[in-house]
Predicted model as a PDB file, atoms N, CA, C, CB and O in Angstrom, pLDDT in the B-factor column:
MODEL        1                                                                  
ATOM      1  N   UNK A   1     125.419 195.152 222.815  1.00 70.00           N  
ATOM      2  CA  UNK A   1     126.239 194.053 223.246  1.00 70.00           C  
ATOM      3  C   UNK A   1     127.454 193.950 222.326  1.00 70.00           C  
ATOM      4  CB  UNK A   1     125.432 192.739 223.260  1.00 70.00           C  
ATOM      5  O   UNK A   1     127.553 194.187 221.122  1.00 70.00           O  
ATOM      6  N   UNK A   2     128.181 193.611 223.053  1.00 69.00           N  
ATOM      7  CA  UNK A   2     129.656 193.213 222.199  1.00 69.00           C  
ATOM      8  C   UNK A   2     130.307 192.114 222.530  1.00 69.00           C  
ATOM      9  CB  UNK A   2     130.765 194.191 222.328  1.00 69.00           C  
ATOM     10  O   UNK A   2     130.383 191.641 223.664  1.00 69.00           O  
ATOM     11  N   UNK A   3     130.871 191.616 221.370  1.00 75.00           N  
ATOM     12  CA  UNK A   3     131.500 190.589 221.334  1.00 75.00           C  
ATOM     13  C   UNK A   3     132.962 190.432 220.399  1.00 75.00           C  
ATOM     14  CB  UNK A   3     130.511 189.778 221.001  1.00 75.00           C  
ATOM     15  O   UNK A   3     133.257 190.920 219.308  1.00 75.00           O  
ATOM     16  N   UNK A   4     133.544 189.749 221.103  1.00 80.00           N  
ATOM     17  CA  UNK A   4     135.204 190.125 220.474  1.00 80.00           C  
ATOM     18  C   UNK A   4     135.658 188.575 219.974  1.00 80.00           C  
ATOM     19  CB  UNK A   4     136.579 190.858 221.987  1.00 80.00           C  
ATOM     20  O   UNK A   4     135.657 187.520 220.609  1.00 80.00           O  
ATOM     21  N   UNK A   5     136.027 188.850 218.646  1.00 79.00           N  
ATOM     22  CA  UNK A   5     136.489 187.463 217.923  1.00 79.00           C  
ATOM     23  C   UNK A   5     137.302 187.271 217.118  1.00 79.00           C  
ATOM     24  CB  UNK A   5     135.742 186.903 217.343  1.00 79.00           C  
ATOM     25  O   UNK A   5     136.722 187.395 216.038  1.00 79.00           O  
ATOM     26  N   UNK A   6     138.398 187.019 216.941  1.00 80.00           N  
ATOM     27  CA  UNK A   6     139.689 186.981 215.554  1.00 80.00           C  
ATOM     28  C   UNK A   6     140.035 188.168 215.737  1.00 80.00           C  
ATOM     29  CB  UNK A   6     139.280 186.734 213.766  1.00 80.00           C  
ATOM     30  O   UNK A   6     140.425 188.788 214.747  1.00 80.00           O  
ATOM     31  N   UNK A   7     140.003 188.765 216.889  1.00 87.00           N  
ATOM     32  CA  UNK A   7     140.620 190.385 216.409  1.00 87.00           C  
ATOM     33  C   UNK A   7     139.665 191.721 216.028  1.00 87.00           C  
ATOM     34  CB  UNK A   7     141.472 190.179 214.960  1.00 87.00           C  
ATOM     35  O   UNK A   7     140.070 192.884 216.006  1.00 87.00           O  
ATOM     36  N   UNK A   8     138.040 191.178 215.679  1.00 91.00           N  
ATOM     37  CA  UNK A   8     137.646 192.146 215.611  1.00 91.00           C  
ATOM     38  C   UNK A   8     136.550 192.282 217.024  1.00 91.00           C  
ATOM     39  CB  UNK A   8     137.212 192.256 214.221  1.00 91.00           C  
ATOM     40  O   UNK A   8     136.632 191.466 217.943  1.00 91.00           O  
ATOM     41  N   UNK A   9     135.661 193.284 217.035  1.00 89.00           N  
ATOM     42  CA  UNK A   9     134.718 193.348 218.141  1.00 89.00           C  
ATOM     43  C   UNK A   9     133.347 193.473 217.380  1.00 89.00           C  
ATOM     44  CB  UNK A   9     135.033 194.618 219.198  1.00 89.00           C  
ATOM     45  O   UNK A   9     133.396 194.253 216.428  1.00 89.00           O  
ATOM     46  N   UNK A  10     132.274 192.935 217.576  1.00 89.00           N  
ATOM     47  CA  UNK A  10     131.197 193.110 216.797  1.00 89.00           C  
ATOM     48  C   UNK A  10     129.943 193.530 217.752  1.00 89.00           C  
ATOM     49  CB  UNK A  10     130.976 191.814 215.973  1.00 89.00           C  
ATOM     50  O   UNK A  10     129.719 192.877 218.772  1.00 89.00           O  
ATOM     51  N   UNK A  11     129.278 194.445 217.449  1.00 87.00           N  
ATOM     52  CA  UNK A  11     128.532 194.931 217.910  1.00 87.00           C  
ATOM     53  C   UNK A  11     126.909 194.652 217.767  1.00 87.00           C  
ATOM     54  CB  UNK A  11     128.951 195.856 217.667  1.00 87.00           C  
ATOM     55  O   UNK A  11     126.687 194.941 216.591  1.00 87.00           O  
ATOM     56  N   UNK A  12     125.967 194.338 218.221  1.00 84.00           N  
ATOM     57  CA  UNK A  12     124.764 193.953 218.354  1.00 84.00           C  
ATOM     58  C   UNK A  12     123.983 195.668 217.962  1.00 84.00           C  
ATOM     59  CB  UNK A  12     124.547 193.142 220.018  1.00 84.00           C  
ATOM     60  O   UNK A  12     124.724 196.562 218.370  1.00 84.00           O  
ATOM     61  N   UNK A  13     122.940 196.099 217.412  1.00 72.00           N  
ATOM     62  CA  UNK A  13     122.406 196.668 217.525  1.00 72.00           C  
ATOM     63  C   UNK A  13     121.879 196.995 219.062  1.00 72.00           C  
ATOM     64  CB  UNK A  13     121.899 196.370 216.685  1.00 72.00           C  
ATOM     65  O   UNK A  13     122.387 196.262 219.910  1.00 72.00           O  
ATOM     66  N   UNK A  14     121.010 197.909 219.514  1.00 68.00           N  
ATOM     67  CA  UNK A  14     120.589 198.318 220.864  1.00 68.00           C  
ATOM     68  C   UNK A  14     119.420 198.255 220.532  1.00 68.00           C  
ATOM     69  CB  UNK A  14     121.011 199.585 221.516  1.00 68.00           C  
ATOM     70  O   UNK A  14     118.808 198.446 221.582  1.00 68.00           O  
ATOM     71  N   UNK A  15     118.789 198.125 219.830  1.00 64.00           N  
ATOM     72  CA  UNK A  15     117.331 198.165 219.381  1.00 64.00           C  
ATOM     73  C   UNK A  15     116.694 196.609 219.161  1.00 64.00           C  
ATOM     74  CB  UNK A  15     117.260 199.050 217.910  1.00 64.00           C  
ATOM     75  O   UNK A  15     115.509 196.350 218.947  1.00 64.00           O  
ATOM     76  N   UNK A  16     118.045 195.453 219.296  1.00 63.00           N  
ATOM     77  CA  UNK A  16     117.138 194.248 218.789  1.00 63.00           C  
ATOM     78  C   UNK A  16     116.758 193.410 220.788  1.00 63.00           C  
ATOM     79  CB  UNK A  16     118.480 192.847 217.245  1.00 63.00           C  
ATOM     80  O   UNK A  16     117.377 193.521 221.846  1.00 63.00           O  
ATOM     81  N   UNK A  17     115.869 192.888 220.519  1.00 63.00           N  
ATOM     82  CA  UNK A  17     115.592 192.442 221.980  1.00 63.00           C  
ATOM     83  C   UNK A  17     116.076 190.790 222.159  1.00 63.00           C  
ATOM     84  CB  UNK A  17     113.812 192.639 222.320  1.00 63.00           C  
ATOM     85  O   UNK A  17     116.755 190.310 223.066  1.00 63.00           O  
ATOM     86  N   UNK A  18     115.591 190.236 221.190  1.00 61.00           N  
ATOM     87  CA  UNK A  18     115.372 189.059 221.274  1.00 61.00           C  
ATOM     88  C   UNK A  18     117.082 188.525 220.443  1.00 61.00           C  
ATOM     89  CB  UNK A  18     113.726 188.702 220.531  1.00 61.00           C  
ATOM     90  O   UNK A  18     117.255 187.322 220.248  1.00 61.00           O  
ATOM     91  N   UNK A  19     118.201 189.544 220.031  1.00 59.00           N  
ATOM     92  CA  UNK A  19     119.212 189.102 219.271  1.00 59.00           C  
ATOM     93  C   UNK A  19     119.436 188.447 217.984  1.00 59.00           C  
ATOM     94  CB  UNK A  19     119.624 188.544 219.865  1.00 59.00           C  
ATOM     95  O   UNK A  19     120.461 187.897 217.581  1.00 59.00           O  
ATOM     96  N   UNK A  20     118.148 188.619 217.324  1.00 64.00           N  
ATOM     97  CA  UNK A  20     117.964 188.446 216.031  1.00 64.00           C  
ATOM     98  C   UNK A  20     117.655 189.824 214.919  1.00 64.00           C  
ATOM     99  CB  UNK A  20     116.877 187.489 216.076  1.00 64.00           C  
ATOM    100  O   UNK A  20     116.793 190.383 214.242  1.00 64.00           O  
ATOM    101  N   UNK A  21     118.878 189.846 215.278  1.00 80.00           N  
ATOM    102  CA  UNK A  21     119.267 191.216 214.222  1.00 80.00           C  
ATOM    103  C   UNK A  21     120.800 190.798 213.678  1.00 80.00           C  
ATOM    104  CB  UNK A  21     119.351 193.041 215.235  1.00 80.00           C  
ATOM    105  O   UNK A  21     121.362 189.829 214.187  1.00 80.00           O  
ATOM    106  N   UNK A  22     121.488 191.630 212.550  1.00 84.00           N  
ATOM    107  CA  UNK A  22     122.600 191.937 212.573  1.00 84.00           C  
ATOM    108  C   UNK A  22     123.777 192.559 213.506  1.00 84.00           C  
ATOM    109  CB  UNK A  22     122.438 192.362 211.888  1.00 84.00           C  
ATOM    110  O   UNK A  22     123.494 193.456 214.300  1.00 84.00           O  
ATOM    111  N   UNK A  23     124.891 192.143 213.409  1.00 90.00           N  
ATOM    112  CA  UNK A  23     126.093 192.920 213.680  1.00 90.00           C  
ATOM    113  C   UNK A  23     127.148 193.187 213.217  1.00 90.00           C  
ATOM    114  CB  UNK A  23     126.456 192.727 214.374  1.00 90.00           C  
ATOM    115  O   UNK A  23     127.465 192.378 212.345  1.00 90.00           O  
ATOM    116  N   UNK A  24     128.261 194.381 213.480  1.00 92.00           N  
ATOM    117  CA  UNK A  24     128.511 195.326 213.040  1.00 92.00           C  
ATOM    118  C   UNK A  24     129.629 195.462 213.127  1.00 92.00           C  
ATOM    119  CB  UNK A  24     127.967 196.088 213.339  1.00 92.00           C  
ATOM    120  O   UNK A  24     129.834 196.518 213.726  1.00 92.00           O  
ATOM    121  N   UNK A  25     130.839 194.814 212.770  1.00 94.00           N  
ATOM    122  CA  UNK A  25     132.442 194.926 213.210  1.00 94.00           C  
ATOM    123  C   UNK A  25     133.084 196.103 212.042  1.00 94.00           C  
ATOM    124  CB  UNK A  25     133.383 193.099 213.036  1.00 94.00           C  
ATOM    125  O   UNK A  25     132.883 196.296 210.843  1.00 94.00           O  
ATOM    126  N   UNK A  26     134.083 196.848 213.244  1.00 95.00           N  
ATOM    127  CA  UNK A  26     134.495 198.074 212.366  1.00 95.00           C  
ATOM    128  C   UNK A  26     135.717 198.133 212.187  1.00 95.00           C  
ATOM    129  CB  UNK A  26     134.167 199.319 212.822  1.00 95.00           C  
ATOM    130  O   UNK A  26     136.300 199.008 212.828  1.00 95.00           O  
ATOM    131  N   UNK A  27     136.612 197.168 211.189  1.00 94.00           N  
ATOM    132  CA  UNK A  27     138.006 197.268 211.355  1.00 94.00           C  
ATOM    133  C   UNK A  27     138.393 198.677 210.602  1.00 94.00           C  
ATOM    134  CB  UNK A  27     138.769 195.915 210.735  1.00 94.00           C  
ATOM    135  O   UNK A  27     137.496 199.432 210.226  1.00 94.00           O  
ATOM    136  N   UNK A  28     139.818 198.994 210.400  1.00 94.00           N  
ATOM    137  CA  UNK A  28     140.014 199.874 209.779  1.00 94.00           C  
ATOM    138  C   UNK A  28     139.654 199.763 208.371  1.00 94.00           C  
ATOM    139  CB  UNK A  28     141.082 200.144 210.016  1.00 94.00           C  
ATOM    140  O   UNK A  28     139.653 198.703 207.745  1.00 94.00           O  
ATOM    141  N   UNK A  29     139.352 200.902 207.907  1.00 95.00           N  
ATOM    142  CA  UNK A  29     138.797 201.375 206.181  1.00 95.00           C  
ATOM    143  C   UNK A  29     137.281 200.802 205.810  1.00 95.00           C  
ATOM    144  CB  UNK A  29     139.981 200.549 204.798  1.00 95.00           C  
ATOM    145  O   UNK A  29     136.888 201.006 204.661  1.00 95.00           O  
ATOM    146  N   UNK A  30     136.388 200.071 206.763  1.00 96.00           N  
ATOM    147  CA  UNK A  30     135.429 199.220 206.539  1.00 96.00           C  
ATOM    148  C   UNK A  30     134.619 198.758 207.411  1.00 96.00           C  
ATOM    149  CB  UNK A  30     135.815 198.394 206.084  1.00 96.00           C  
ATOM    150  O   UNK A  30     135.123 198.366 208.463  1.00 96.00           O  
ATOM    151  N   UNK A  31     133.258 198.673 207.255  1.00 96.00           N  
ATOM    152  CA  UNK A  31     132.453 197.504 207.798  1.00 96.00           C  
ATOM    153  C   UNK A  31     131.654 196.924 207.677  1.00 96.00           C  
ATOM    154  CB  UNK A  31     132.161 197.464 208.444  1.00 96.00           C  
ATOM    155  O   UNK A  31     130.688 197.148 206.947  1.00 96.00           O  
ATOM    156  N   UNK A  32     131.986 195.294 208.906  1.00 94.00           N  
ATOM    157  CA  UNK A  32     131.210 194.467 207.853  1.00 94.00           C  
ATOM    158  C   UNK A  32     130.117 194.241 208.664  1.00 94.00           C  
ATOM    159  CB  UNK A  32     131.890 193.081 207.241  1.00 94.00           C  
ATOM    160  O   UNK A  32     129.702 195.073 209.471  1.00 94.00           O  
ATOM    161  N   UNK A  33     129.548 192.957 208.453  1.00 92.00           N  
ATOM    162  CA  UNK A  33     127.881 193.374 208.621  1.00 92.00           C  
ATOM    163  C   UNK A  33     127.327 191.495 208.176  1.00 92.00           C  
ATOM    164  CB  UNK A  33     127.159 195.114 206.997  1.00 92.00           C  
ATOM    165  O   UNK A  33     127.284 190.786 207.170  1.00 92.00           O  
ATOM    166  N   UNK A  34     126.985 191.381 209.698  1.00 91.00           N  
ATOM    167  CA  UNK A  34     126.946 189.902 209.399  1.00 91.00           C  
ATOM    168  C   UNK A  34     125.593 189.413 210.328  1.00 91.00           C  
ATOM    169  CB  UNK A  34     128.542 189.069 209.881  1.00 91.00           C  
ATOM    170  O   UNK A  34     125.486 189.933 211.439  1.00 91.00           O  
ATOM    171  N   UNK A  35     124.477 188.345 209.861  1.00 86.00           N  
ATOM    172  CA  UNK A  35     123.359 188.043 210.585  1.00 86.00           C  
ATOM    173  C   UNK A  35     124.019 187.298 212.157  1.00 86.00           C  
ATOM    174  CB  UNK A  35     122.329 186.972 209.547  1.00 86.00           C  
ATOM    175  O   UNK A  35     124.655 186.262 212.346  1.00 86.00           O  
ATOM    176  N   UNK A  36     123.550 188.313 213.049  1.00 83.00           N  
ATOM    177  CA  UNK A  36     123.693 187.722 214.352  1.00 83.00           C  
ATOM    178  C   UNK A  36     123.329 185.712 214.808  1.00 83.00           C  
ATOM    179  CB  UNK A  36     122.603 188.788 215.138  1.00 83.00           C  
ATOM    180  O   UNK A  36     123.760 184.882 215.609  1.00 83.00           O  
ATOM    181  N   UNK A  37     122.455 185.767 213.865  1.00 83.00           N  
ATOM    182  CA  UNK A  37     121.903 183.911 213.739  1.00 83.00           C  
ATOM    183  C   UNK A  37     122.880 183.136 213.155  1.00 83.00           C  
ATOM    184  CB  UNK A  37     120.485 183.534 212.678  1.00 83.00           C  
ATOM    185  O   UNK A  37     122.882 181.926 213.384  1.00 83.00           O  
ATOM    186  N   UNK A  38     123.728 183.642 212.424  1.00 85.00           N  
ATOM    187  CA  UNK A  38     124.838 182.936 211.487  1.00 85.00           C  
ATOM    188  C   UNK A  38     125.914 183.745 211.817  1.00 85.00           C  
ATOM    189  CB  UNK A  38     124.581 182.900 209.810  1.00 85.00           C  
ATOM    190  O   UNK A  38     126.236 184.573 210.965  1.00 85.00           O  
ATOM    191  N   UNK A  39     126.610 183.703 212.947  1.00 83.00           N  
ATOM    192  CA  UNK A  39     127.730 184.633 212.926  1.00 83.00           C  
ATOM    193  C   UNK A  39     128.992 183.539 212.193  1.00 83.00           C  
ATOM    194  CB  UNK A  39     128.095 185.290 214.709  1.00 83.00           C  
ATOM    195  O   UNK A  39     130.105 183.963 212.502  1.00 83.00           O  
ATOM    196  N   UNK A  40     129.038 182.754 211.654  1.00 85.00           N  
ATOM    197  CA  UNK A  40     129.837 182.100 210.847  1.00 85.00           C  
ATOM    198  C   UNK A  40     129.564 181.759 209.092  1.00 85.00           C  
ATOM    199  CB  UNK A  40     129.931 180.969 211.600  1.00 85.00           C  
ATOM    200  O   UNK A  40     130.088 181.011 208.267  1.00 85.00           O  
ATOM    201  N   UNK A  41     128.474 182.736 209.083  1.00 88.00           N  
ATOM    202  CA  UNK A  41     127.698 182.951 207.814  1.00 88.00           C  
ATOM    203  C   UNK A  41     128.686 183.544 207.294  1.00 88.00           C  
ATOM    204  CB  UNK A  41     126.350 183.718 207.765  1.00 88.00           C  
ATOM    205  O   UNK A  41     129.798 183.375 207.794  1.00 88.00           O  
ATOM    206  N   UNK A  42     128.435 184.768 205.645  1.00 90.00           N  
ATOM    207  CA  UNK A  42     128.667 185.297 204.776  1.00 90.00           C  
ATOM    208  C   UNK A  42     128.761 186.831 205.948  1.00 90.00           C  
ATOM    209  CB  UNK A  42     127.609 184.975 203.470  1.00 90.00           C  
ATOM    210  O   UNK A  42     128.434 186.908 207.132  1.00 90.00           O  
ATOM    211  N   UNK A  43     129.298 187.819 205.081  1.00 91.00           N  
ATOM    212  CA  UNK A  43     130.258 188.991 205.582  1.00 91.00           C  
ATOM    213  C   UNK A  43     129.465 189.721 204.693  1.00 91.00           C  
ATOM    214  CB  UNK A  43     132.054 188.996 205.397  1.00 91.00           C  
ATOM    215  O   UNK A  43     129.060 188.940 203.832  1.00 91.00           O  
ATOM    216  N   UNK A  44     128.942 191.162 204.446  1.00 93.00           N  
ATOM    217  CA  UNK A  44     129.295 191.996 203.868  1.00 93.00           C  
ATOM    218  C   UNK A  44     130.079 193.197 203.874  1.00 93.00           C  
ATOM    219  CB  UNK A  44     128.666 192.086 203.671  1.00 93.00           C  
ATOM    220  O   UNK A  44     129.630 194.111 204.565  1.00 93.00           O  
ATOM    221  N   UNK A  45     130.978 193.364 203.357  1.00 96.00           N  
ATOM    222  CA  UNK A  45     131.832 194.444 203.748  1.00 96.00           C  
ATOM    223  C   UNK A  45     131.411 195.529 203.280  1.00 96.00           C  
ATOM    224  CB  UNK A  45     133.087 194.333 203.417  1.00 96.00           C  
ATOM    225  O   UNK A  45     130.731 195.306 202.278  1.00 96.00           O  
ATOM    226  N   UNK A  46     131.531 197.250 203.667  1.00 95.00           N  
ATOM    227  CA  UNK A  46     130.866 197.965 202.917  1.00 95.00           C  
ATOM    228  C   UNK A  46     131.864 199.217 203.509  1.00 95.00           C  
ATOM    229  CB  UNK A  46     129.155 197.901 203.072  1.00 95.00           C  
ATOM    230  O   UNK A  46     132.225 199.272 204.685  1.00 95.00           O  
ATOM    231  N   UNK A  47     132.338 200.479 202.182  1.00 96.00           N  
ATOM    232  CA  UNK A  47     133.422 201.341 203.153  1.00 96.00           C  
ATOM    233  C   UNK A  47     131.922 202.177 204.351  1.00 96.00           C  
ATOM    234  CB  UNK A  47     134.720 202.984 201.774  1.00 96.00           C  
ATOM    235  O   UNK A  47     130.692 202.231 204.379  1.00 96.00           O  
ATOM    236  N   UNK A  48     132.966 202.608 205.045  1.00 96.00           N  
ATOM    237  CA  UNK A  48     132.398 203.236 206.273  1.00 96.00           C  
ATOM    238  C   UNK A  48     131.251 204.343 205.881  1.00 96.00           C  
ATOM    239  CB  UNK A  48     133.632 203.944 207.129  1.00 96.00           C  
ATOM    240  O   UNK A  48     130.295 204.536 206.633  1.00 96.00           O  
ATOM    241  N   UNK A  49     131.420 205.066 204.624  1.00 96.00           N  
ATOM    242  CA  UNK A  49     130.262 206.002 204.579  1.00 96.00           C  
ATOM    243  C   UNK A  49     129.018 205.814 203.271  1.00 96.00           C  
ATOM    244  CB  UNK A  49     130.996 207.484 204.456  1.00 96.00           C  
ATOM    245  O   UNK A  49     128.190 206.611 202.829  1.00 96.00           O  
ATOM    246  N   UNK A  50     129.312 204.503 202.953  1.00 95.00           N  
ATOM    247  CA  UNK A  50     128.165 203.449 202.353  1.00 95.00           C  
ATOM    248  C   UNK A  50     127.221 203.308 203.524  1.00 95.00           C  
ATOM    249  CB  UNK A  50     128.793 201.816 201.866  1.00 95.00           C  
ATOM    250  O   UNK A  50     126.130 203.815 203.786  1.00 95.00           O  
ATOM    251  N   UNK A  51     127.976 202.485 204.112  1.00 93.00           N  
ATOM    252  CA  UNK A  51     127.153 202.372 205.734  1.00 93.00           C  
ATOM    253  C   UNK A  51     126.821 203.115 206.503  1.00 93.00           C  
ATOM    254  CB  UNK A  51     127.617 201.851 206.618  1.00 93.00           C  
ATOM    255  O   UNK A  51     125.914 202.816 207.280  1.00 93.00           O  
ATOM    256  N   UNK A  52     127.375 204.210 206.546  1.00 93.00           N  
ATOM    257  CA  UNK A  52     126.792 205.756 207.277  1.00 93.00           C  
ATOM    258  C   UNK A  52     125.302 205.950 206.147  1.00 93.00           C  
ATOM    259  CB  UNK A  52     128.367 207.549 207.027  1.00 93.00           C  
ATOM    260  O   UNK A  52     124.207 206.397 206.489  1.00 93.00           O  
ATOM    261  N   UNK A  53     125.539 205.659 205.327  1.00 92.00           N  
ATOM    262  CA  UNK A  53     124.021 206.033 204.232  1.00 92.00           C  
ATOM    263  C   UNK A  53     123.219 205.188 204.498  1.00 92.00           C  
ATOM    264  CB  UNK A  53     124.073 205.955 202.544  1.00 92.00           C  
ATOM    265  O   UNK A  53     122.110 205.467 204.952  1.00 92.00           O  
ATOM    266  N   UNK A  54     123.750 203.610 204.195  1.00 87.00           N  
ATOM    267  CA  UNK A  54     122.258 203.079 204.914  1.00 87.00           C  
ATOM    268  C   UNK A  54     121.740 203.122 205.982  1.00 87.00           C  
ATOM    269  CB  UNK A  54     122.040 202.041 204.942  1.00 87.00           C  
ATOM    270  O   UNK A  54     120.525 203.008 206.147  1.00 87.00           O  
ATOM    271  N   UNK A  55     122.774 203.336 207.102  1.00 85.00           N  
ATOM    272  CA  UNK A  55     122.029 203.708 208.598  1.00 85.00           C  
ATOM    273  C   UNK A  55     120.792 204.895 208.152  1.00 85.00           C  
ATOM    274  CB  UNK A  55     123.406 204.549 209.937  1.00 85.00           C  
ATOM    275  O   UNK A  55     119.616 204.716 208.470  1.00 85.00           O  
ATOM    276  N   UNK A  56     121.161 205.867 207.532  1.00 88.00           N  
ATOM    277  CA  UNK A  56     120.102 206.831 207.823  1.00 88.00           C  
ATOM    278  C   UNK A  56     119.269 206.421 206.687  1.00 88.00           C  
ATOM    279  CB  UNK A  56     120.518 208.443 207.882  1.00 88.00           C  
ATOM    280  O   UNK A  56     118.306 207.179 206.580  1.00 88.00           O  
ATOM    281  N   UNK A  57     119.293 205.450 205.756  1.00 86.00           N  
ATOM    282  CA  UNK A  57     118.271 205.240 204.839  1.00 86.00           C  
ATOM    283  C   UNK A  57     117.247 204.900 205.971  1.00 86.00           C  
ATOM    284  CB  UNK A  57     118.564 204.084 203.630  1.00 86.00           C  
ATOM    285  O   UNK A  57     116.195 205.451 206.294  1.00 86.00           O  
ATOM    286  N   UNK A  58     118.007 203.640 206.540  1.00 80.00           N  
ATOM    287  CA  UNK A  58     116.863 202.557 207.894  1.00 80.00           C  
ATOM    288  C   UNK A  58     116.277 203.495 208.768  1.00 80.00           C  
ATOM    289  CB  UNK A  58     117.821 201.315 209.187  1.00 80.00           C  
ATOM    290  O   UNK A  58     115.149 203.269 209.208  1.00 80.00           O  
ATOM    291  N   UNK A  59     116.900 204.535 209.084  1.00 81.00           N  
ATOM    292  CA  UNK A  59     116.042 205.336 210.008  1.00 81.00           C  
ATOM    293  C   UNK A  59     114.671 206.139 209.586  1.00 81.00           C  
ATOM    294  CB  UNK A  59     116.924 206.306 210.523  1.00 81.00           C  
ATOM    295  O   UNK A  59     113.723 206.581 210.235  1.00 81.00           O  
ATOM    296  N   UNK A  60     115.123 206.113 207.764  1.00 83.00           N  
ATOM    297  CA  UNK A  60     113.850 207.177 207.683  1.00 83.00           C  
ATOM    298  C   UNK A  60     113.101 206.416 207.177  1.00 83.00           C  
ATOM    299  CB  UNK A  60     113.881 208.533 206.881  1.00 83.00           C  
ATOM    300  O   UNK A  60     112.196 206.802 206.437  1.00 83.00           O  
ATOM    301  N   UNK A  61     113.336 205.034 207.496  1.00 74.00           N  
ATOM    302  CA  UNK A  61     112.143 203.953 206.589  1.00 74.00           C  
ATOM    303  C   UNK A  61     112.446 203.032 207.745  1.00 74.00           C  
ATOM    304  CB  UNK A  61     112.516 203.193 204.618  1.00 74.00           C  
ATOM    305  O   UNK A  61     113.294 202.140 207.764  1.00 74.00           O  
ATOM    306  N   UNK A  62     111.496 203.443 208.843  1.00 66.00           N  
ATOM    307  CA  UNK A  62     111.483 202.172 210.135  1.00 66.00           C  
ATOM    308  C   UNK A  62     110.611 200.930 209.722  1.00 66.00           C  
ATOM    309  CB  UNK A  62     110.706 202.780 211.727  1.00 66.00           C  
ATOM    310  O   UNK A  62     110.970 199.803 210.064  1.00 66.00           O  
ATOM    311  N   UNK A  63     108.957 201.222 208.658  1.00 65.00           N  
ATOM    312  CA  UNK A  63     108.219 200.036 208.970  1.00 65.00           C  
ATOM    313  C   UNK A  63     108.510 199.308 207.315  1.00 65.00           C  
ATOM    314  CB  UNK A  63     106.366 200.415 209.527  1.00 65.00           C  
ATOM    315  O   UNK A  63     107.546 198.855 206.699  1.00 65.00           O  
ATOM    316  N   UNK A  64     110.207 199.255 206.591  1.00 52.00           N  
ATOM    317  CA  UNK A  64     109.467 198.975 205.534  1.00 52.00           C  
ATOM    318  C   UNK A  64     110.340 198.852 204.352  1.00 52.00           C  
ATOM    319  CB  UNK A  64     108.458 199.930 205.377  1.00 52.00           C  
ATOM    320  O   UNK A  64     111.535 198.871 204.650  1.00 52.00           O  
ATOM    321  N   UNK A  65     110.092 198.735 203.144  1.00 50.00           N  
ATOM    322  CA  UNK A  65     111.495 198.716 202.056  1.00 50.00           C  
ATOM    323  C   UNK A  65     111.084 200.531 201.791  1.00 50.00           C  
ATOM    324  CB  UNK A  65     111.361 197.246 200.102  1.00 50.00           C  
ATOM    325  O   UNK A  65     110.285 201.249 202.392  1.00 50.00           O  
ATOM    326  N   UNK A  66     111.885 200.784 200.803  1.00 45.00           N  
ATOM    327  CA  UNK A  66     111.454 202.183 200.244  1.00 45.00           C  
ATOM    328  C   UNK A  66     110.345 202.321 198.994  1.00 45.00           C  
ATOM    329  CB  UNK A  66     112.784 202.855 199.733  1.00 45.00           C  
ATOM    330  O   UNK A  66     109.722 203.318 198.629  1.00 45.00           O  
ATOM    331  N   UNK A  67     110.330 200.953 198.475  1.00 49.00           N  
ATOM    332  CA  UNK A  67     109.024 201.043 197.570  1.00 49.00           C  
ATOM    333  C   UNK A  67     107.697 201.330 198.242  1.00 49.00           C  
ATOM    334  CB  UNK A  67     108.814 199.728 196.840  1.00 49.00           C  
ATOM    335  O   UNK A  67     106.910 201.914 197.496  1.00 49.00           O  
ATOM    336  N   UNK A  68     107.338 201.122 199.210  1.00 48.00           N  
ATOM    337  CA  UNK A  68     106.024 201.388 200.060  1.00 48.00           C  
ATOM    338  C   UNK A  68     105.627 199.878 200.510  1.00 48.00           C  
ATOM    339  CB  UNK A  68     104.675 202.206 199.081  1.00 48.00           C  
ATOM    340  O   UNK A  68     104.602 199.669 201.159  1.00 48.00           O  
ATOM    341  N   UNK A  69     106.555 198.795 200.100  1.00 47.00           N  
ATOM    342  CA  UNK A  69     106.239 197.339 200.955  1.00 47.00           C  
ATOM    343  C   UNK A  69     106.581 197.159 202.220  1.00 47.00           C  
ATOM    344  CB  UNK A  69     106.859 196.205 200.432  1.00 47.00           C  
ATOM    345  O   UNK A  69     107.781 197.332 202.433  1.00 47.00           O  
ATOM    346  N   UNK A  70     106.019 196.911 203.007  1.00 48.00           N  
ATOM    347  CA  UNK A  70     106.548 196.255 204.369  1.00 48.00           C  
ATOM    348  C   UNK A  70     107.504 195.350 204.514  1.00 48.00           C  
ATOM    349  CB  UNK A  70     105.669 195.659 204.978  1.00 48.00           C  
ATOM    350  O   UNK A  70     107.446 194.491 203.634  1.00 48.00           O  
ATOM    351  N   UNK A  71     108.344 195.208 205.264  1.00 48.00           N  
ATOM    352  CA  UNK A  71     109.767 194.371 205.158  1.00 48.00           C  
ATOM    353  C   UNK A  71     109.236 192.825 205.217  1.00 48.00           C  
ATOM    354  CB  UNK A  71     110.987 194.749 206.606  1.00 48.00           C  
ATOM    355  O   UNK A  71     109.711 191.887 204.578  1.00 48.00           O  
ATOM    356  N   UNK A  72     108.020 192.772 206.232  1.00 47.00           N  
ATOM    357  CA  UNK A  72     108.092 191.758 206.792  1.00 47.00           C  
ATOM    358  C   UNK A  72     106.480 191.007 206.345  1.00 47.00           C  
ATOM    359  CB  UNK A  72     108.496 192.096 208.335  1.00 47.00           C  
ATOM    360  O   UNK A  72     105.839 190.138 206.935  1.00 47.00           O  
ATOM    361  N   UNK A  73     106.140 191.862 204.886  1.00 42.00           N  
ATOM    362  CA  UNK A  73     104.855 191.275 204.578  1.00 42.00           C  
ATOM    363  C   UNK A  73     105.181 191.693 202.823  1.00 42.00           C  
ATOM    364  CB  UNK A  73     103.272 192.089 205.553  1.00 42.00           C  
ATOM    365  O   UNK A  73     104.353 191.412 201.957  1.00 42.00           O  
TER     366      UNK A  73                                                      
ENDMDL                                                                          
END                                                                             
């Protein structure tokens, strides 16, 4: 899903169902990265291939942090 605001377009993940995930606006040199629940929350900005790294961190750690804890326990 997308959504367009101040100029940028922010993107929903495709994987969240219920819209409680993050999203993903990609201006030039950067992106930021903001809780879909608070889209008037806090920003993190991060350059583009920071964020190319954590994408594939999250992919190779679907149920969990990287210490061996579960995200959500």
């Amino acid at each position: 899903m997308y959504r367009h605001e101040n100029g940028l377009i922010w993107q929903t993940s495709s994987f969240t169902n219920s819209g409680a995930c993050v999203e993903v606006a990609r201006p030039p040199g950067e992106v930021l990265v903001r809780d879909s629940k608070r889209r008037t929350g806090p920003r993190i900005s991060m350059e583009p291939a920071a964020f190319a790294d954590l994408v594939d961190w999250v992919k190779g750690h679907p149920d969990g942090c990287h210490d061996g804890r579960r995200a959500d326990g």
